[in-house]
N, C-alpha and C positions, 0 to 999 in steps of 0.2 A: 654185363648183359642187362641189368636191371631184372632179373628172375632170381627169386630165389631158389638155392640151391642146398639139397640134402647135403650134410658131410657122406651117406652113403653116395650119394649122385655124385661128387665131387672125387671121392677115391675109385669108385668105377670108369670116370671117364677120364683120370689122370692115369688110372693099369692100361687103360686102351690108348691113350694117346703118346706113351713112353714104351706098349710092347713091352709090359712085365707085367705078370698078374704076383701079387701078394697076400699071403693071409689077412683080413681084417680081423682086428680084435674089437672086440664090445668090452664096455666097463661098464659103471654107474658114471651118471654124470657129478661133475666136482661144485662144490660150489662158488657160485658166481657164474658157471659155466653157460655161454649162448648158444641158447639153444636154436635159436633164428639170426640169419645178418641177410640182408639184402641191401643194394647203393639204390639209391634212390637218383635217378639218370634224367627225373623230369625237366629239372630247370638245364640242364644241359640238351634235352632234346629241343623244349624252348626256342632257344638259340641256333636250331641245326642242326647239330650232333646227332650221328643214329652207330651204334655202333658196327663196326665193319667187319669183327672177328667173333666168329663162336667159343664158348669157351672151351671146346676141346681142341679148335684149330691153335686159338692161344693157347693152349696150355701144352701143344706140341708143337709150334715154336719155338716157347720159353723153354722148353726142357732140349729139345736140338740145339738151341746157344745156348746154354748150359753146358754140354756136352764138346761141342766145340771146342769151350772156351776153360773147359776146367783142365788145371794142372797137373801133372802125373805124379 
C-alpha cells in the first residue's frame, strides 16, 4: 500500500479479515527488532502503478487460498 503499518494495525485487520480474533500478546522489543517498515511504492507510481488491493482485501485473499489450498 505504501502506508505504513502498526504490527497492532496489522494483527487486527489480519483477525478481521480471516474471522478469528486471537489473544495478542506484548513483550519487550528484541534487539535489532524493527520497529518501523514501510515499501516505498514512489518510483513504481512513477511509472503507473497505483495499487489495486487494500491491505485487508489482500490479506483476505491470501488467507482464503491458503485455505483452499492447504493439505489435510
Amino acid at each position: 500500500t505504501g502506508k505504513e503499518t502498526t504490527v497492532n494495525e496489522l494483527a487486527r485487520t489480519l483477525m478481521k479479515a480471516t474471522g478469528r480474533e486471537v489473544p495478542i500478546q506484548y513483550a519487550e522489543a528484541r534487539p535489532g527488532e524493527l520497529l518501523r517498515s514501510c515499501l516505498d511504492t514512489s518510483a513504481l507510481q512513477s511509472r503507473g502503478w497505483q495499487p489495486a488491493t487494500s491491505l485487508e482485501r489482500g490479506l483476505e485473499l491470501t488467507y482464503k487460498h491458503i485455505e483452499r489450498n492447504r493439505k489435510p
